[in-house]
C-alpha positions as CSV (number, residue, x, y, z in Angstrom):
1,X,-22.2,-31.9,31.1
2,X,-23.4,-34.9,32.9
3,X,-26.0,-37.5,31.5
4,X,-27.2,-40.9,32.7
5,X,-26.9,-43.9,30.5
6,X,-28.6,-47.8,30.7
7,X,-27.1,-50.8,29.5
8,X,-27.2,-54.5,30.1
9,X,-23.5,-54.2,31.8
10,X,-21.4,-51.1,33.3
11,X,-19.0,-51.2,30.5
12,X,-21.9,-50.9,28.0
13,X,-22.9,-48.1,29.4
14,X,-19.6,-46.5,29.8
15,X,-19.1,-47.0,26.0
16,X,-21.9,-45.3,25.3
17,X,-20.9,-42.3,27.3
18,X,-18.0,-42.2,25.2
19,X,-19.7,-42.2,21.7
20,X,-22.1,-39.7,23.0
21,X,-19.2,-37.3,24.4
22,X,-16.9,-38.3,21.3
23,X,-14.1,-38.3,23.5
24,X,-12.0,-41.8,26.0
25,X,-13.7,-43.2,29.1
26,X,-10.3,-41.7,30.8
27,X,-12.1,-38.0,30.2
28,X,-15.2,-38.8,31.7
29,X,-15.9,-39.2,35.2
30,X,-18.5,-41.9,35.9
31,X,-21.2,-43.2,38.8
32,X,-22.2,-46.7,39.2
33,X,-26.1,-45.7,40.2
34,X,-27.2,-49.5,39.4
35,X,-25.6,-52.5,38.8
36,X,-27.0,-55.7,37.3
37,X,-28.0,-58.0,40.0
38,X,-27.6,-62.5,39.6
39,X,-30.5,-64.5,40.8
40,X,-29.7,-67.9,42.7
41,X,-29.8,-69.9,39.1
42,X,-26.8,-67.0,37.5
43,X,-29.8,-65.3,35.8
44,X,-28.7,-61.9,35.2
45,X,-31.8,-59.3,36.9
46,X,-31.9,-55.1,35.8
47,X,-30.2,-53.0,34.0
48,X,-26.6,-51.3,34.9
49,X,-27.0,-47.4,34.9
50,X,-24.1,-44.8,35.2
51,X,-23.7,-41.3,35.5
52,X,-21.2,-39.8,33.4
53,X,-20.1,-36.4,33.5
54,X,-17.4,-34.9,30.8
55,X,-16.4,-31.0,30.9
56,X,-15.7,-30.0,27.3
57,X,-12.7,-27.6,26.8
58,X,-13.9,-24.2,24.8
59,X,-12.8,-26.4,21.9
60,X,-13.8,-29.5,22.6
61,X,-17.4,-27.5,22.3
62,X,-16.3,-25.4,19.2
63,X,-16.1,-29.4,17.7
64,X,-19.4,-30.5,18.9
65,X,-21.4,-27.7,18.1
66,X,-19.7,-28.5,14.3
67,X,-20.5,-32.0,14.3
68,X,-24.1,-31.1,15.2
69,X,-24.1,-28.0,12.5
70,X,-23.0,-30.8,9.8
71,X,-25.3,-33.6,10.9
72,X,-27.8,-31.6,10.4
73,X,-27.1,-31.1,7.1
74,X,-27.3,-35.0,6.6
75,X,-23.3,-34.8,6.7
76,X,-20.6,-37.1,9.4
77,X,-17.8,-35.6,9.6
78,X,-14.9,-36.0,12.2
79,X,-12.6,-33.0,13.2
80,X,-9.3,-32.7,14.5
81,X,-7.9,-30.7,17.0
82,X,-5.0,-29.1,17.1
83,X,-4.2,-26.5,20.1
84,X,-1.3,-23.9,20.4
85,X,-0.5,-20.8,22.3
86,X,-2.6,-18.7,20.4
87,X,-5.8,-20.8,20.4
88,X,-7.0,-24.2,18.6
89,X,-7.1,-25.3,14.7
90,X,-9.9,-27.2,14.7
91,X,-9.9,-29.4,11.1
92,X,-12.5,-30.7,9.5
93,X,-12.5,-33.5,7.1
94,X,-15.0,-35.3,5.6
95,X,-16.8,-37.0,2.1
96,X,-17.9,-34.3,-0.2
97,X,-17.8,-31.5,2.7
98,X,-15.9,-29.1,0.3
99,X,-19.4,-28.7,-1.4
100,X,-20.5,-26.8,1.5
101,X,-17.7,-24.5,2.6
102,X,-18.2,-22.5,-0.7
103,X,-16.0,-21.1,-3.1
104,X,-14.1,-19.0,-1.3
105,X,-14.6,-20.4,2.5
106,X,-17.9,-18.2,3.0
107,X,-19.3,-21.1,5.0
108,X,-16.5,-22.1,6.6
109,X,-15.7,-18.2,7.9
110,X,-19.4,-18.2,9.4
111,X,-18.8,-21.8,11.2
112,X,-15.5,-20.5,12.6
113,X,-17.2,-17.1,14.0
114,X,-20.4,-19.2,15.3
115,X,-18.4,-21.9,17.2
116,X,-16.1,-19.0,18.4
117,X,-19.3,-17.2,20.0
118,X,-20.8,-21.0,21.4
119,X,-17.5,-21.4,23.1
120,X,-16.3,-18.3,24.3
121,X,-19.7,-17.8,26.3
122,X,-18.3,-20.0,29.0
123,X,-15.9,-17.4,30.1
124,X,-14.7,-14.0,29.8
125,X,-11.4,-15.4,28.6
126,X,-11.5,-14.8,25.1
127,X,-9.9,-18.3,22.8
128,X,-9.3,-18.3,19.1
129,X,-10.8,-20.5,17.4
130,X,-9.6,-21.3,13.5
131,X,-11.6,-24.0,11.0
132,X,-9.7,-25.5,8.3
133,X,-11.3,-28.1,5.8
134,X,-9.2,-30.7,4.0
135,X,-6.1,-28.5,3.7
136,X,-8.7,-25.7,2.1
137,X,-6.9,-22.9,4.0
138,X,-3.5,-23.8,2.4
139,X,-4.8,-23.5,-1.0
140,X,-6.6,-20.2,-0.4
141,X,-3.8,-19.2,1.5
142,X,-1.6,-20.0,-2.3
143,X,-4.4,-18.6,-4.4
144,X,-4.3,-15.0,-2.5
145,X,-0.2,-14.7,-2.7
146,X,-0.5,-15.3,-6.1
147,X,-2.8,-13.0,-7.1
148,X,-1.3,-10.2,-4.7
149,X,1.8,-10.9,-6.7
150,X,0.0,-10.6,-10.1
151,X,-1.7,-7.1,-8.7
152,X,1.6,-5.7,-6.9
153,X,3.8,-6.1,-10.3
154,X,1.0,-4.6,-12.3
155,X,0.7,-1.9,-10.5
156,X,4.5,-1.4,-10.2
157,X,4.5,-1.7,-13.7
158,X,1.6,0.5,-15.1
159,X,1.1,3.1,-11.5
160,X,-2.7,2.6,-11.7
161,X,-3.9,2.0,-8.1
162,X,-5.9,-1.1,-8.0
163,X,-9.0,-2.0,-5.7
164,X,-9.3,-5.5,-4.4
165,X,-12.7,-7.5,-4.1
166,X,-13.8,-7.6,0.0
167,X,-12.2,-10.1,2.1
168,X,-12.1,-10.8,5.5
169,X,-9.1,-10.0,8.0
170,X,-7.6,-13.0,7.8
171,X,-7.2,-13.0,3.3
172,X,-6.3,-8.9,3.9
173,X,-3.6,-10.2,5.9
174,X,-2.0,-12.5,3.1
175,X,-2.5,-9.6,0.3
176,X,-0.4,-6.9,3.0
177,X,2.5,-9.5,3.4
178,X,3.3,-10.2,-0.2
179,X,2.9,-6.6,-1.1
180,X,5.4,-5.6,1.3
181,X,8.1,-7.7,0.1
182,X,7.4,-6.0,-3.7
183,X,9.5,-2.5,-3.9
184,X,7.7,0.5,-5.7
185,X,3.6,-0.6,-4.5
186,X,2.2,0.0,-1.1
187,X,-1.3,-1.5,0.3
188,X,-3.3,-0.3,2.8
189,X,-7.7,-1.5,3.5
190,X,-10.5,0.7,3.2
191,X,-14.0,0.3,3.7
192,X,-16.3,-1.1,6.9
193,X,-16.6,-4.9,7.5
194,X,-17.8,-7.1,5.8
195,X,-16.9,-5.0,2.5
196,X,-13.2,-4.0,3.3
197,X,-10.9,-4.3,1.2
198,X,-7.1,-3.6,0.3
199,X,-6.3,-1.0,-2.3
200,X,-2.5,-1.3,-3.7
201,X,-0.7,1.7,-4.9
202,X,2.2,2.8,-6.5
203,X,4.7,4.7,-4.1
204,X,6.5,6.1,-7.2
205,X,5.8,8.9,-9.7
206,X,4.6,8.1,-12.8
207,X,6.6,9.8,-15.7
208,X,3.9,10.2,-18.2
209,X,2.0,12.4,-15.6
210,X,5.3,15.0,-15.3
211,X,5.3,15.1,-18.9
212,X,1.5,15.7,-19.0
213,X,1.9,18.3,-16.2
214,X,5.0,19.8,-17.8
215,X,3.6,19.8,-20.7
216,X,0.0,22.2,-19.5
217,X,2.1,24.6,-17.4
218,X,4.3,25.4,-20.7
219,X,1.0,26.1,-22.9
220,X,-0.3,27.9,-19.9
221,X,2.8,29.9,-19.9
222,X,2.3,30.4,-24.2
223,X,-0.9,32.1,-23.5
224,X,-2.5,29.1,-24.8
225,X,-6.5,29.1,-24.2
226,X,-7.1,25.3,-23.0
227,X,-10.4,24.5,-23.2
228,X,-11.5,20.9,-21.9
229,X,-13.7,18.5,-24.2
230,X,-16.9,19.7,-22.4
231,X,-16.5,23.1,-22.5
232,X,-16.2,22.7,-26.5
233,X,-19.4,20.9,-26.0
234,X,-21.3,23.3,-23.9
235,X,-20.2,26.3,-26.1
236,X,-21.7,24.8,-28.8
237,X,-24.9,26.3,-30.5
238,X,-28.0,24.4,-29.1
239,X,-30.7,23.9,-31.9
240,X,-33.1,26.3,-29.4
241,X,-30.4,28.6,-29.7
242,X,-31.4,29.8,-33.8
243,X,-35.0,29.4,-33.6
244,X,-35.9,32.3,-33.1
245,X,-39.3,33.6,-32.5
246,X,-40.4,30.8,-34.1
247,X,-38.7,28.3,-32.0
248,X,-40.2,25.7,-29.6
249,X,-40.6,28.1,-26.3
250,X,-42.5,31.0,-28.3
251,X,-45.7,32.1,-27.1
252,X,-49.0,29.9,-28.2
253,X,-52.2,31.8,-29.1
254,X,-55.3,30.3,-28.1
């Protein structure tokens, strides 16, 4: 990215580049194009002008395309990066921006998929790109393991398989862990994006349905007639059924 900027001195200018990049003067590369010029009496004559060019790393760009997404929405906010081998933790913080990542990090999921997509177009090299919001993740990331822990020991305790609400990779993630560490439930997703979701299981057999099954196969072996609830109800006469010739579908004489 390379932009020209005026100022009464070359320093001026320079500082400007470097709130308009966001980043030092030792990042950016700068051109003296014109320098103020003294008359014969000191009087200072023009304007300085530089050209200052500043190549933004994929997330140097994730950052930018944030702060314009926020400013737009009449918020400042500054963001923090935070690069390792597996990509960059870009975190956001902020006055009141927790009002606008919603309940459960809706907005903040979309704003981490759109500033991976504005960044990654550089290149074919694919970098991962992760938002986090005043330590927002953390709690979420609290809030999940407890309520996999809740789910897990219910199911261990009563064998009824339990259907989570839809979350994205990242929350499926956090449920699978903690389920794994709990012995008798098993998790596994189901579903298409954006509405999969885990379902947790027991992986042991419940004793009230051997007792139930034991309990058919010995009446079945008794010669017992088991007739189910609807059945009883089908069998029963229908008013249609006793009325005759006089009933509702006789024939009408004009």
């Amino acid at each position: 990215m390379t932009k020209t900027f005026t100022a009464k001195t070359i320093e001026e200018a320079k500082s400007l580049a470097e709130t308009e990049f966001g980043v030092s003067q030792e990042q950016i590369q700068f051109v003296v194009l014109e320098e103020p010029k003294k008359s014969l009496f000191g009087k200072v004559k023009g304007l300085a002008k530089v050209e200052a060019t500043f190549e933004e790393t994929k997330p140097q760009l994730a950052a930018s395309y944030i702060k314009n997404v926020f400013s737009k929405m009449g918020y400042e906010v500054s963001i923090d990066i935070n690069e390792d081998e597996n990509g960059a933790v870009l975190d956001i913080s902020g006055d009141n921006v927790e009002k606008i990542i919603g309940k459960k990090g809706e907005v903040l999921d979309s704003l981490q998929y759109l500033s991976s997509l504005v960044c990654n177009r550089i290149d074919r090299d694919y970098y991962r790109i992760s938002l986090d919001c005043n330590g927002f993740r953390e709690r979420r990331k609290a809030q999940l393991e407890r309520l996999a822990r809740r789910i897990g020991n219910n199911v261990k305790k009563n064998g009824r398989t339990t259907s989570l609400e839809p979350m994205n990779p990242y929350e499926r993630r956090i449920i699978h862990s903690v389920i794994t560490d709990i012995e008798g439930v098993t998790s596994r997703s189901k579903g298409e994006e954006p509405y999969r979701r885990v379902i947790v299981r027991s992986t042991e057999k419940r004793k009230y349905d051997n007792k139930r099954r034991n309990r058919r196969s010995n009446n079945n072996k008794k010669g017992y007639d088991i007739v189910s609830s609807f059945e009883k109800e089908y069998k029963k006469p229908k008013p249609e059924d006793e009325m005759g010739s006089s009933g509702l579908y006789t024939k009408i004489d004009l």
